[in-house]
C-alpha positions in Angstrom: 89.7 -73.0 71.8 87.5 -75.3 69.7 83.8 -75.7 69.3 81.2 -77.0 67.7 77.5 -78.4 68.2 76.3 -80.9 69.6 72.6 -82.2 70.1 71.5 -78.5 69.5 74.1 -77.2 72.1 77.1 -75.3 71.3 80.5 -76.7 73.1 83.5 -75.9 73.6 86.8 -76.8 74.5 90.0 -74.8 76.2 93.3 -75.0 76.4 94.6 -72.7 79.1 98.4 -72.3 79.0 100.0 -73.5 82.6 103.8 -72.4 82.8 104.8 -71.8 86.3 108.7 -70.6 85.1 110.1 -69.9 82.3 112.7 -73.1 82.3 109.4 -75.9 82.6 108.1 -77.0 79.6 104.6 -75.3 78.7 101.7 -77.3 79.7 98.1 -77.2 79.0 95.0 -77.2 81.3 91.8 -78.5 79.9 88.2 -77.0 79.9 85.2 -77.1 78.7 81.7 -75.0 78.4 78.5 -76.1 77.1 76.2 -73.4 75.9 72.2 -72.9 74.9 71.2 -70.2 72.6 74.1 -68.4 73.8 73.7 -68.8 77.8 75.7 -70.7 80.1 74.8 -74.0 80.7 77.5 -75.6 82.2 81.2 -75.3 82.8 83.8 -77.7 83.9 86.7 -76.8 86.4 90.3 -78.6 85.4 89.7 -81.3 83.5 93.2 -82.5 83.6 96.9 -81.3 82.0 98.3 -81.6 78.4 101.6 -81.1 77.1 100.3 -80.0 73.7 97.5 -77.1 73.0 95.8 -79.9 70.7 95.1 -82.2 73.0 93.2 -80.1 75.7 90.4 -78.4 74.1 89.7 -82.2 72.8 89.4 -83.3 76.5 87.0 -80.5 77.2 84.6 -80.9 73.9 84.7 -84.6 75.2 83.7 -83.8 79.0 80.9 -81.5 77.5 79.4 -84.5 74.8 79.4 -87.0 77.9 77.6 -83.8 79.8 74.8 -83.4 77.4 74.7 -87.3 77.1 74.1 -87.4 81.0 72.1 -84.4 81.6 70.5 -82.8 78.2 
C-alpha cells in the first residue's frame, strides 16, 4: 500500500495479491481509496491486474488523482 496527499486529500493505492493455485504465477489486483480528514470519500472496485506488487498501488494512486481532478 502506498499513499500520499494530494490537493488536501490523502490517497492511496493497493495491491491485493490474486493467486488462484499455487503453480500460477502471483498477480496483483489494483485499488485505490481517497480519504478526507480521515473519512471515506471514495473507493474504486478492480482497477485492473499487475504482475508485480509495484505497479498496482501506482494504478490506484493514479485512479484516485484523476478522481479528485474530476470530482474534488
Amino acid at each position: 500500500m502506498e499513499s500520499q496527499s494530494y490537493h488536501g486529500y490523502s490517497v492511496w493505492g493497493h495491491a491485493i495479491l490474486q493467486q488462484e493455485d499455487i503453480l500460477q504465477p502471483e498477480r496483483y489486483a489494483a485499488s485505490g481509496t481517497i480519504t478526507l480528514k480521515g473519512k471515506l470519500v471514495e473507493a474504486s472496485g478492480i482497477l485492473g491486474y499487475f504482475d508485480t506488487d509495484g505497479e498496482a498501488p501506482q494504478a490506484g494512486l493514479v485512479w484516485a488523482r484523476a478522481w479528485i481532478d474530476s470530482n474534488g
